[in-house]
C-alpha positions as a LaTeX table, in Angstrom:
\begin{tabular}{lrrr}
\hline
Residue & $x$ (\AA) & $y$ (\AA) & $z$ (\AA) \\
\hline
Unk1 & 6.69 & 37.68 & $-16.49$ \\
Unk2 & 6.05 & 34.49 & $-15.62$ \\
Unk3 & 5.48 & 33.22 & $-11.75$ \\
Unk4 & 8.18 & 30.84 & $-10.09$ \\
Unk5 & 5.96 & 27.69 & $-11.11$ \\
Unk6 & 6.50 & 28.69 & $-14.66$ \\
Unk7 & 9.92 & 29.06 & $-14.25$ \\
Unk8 & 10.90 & 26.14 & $-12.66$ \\
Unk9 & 8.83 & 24.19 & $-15.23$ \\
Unk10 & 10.84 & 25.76 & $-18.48$ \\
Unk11 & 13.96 & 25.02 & $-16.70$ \\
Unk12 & 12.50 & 21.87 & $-16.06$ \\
Unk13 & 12.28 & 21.23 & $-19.70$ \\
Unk14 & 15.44 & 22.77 & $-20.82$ \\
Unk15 & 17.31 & 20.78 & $-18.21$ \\
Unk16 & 14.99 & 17.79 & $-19.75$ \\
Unk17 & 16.45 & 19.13 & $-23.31$ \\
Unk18 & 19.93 & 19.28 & $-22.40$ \\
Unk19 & 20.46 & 15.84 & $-20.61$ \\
Unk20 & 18.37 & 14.10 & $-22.91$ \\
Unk21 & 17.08 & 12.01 & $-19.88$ \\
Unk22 & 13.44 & 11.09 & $-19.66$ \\
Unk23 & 13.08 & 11.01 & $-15.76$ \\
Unk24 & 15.19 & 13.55 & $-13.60$ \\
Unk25 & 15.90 & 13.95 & $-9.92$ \\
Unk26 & 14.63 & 17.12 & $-8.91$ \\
Unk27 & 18.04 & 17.31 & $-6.58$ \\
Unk28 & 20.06 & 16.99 & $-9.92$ \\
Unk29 & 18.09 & 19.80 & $-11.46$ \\
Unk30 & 18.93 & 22.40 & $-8.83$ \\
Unk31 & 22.15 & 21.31 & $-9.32$ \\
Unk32 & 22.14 & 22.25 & $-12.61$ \\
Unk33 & 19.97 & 25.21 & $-12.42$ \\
Unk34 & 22.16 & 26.56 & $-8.88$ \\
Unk35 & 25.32 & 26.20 & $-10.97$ \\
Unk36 & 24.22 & 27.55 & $-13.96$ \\
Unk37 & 22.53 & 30.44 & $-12.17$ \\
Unk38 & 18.89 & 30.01 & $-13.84$ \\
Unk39 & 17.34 & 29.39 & $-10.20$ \\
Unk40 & 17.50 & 31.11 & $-7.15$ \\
Unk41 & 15.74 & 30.76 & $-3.94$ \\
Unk42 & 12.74 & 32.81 & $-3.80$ \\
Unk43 & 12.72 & 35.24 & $-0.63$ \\
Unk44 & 11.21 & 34.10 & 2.49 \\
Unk45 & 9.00 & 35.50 & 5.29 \\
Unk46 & 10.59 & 33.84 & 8.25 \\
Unk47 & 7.26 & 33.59 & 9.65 \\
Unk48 & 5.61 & 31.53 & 6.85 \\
Unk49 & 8.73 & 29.08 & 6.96 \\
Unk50 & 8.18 & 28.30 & 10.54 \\
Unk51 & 4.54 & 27.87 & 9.94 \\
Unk52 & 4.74 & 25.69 & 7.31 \\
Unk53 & 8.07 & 23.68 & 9.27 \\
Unk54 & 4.55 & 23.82 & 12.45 \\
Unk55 & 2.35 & 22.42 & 10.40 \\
Unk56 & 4.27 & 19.78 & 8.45 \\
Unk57 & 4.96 & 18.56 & 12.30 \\
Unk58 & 1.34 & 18.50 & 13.15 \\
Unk59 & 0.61 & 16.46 & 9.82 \\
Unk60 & 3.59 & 14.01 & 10.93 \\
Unk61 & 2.42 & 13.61 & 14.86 \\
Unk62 & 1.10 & 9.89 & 15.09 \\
Unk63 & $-0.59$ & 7.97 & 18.02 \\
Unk64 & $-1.19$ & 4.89 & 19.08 \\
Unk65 & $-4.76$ & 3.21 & 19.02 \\
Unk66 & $-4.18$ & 0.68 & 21.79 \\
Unk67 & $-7.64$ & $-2.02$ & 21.16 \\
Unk68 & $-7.09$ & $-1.26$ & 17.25 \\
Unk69 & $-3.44$ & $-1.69$ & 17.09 \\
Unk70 & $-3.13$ & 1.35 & 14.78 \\
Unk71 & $-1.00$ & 4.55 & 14.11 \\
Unk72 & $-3.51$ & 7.99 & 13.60 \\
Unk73 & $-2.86$ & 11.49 & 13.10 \\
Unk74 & $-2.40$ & 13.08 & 16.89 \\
Unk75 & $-3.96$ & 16.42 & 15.23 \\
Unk76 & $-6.21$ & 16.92 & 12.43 \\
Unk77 & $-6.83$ & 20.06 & 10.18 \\
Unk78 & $-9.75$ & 21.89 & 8.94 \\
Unk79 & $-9.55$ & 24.74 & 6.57 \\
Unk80 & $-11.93$ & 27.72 & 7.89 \\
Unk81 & $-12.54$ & 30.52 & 6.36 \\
Unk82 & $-11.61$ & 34.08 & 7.68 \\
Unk83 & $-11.95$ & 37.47 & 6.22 \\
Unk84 & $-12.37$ & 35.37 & 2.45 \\
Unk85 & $-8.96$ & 33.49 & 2.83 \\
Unk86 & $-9.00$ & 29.77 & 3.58 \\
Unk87 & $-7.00$ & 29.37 & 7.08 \\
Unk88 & $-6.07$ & 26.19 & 7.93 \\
Unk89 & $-6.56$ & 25.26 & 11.78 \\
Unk90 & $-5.48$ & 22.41 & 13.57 \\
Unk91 & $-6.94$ & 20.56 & 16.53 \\
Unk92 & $-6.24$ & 17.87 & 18.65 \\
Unk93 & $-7.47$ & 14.32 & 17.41 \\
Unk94 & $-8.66$ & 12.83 & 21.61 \\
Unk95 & $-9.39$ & 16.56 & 22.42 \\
Unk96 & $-9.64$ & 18.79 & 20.44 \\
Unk97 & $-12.35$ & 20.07 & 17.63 \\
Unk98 & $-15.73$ & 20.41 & 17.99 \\
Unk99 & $-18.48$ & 17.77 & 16.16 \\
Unk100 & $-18.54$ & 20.24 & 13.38 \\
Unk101 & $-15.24$ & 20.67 & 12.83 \\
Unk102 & $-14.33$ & 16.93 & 13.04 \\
Unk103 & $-17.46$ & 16.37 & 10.47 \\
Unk104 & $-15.74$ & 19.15 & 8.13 \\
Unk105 & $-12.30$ & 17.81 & 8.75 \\
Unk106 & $-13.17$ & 14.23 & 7.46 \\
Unk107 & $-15.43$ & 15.68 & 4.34 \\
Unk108 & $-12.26$ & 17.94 & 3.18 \\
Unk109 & $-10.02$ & 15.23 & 3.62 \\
Unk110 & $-12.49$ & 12.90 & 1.69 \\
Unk111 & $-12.67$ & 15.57 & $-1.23$ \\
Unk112 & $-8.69$ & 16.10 & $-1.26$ \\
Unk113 & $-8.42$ & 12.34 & $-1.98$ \\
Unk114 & $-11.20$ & 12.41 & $-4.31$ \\
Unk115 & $-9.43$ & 14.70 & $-6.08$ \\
Unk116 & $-5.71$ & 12.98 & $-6.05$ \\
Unk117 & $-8.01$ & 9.98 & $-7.56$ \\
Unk118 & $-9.74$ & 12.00 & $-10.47$ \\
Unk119 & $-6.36$ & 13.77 & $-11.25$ \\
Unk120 & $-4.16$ & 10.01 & $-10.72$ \\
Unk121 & $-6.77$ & 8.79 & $-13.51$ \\
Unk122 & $-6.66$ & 11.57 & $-16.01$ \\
Unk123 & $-2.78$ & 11.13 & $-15.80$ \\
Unk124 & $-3.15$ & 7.55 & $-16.68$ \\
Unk125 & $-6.13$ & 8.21 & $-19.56$ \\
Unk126 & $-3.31$ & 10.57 & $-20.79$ \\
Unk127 & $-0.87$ & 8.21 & $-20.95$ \\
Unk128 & $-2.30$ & 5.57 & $-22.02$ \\
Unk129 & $-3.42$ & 7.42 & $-24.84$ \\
Unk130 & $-0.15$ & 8.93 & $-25.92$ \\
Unk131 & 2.13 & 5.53 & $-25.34$ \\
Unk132 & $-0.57$ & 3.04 & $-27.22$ \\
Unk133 & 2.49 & 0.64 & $-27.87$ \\
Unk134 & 3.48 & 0.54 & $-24.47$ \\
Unk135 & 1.11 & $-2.00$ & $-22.16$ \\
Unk136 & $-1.60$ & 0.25 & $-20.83$ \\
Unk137 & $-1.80$ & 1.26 & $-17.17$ \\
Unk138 & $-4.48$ & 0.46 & $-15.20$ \\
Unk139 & $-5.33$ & 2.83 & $-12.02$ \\
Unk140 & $-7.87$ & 0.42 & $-9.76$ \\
Unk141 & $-9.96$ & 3.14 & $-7.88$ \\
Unk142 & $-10.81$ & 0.42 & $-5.15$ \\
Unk143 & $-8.62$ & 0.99 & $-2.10$ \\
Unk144 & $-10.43$ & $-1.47$ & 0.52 \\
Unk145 & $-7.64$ & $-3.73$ & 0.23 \\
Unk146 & $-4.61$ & $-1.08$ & 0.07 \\
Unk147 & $-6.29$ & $-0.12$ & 3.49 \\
Unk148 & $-6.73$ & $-3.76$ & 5.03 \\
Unk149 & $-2.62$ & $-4.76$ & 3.51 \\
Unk150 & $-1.78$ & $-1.00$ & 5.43 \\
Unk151 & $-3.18$ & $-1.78$ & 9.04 \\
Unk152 & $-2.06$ & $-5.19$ & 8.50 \\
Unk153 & 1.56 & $-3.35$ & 8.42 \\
Unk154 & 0.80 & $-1.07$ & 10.69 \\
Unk155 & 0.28 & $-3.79$ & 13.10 \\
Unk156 & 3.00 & $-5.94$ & 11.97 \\
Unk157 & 5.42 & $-2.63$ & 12.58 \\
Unk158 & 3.81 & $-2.04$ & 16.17 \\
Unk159 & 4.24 & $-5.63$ & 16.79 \\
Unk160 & 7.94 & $-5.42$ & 15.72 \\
Unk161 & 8.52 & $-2.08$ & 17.91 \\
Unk162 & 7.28 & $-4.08$ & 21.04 \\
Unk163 & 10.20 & $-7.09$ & 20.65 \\
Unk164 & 12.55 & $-4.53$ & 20.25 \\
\hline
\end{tabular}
């Protein structure tokens, strides 16, 4: 049997099949698949919804660098591990974490966008390599600027929020 991943990724495709579209809103497909009773909501421990509702709100908590002019994270995670099992734990950007656990925080993070890179350029070797008649895609692996044009913003929306 396959897992819910599986599932939702046939009835992806036969949702795909039967509209004939070649991008789909994922709201529109749980239309579909609600209505036509192919999906159902998988059963949830009421505990692991709150704790993921927690700690998407840590992930969202921003504050404000005053002398940089920037927007950070107000908590930071780390993913420990206990008994075998990765646990994620959370800590206080100003107050929290020890020098260890900030270190490891920063080299996880740097390896999770490592990865999103390698995968983002696979994706565009792929297609690039099926659609040779379309005008390739090029993936520039250089952020320095995407990060200088995004505190430029951030500053520009601080700036904003003070006329207001």
């Amino acid at each position: 049997m396959a897992n819910f991943t599986e599932q939702v990724v046939q009835l992806w495709e036969e949702w795909e099949a039967e509209t004939g579209d070649v991008s789909g809103d994922p709201s529109q497909f749980v239309e579909w698949a609600v209505s036509n009773r192919k999906l159902l909501p998988q059963p949830q421990d009421v505990k692991k919804m709150l704790r993921r509702q927690v700690t998407s709100s840590l992930r969202q908590a921003r504050r404000l660098d005053q002398e940089g002019g920037f927007t950070y994270r107000a908590y930071q995670s780390v993913s420990l591990f206990e008994g075998g099992q990765p646990i994620k734990h959370y800590f206080d950007t100003d107050t929290g974490g020890s020098p260890a656990l900030r270190q490891k925080s920063v080299k996880q993070r740097r390896e999770a966008i490592a990865s999103d890179v390698y995968r983002a350029v696979c994706d565009v070797d792929r297609m690039n390599k099926i659609h040779t008649n379309d005008p390739q895609l090029n993936l520039f692996t250089d952020f320095t600027d995407d990060v200088f044009e995004q505190r430029l913003a951030d500053q520009a929306d601080l700036g904003d929020a003070d006329e207001a």
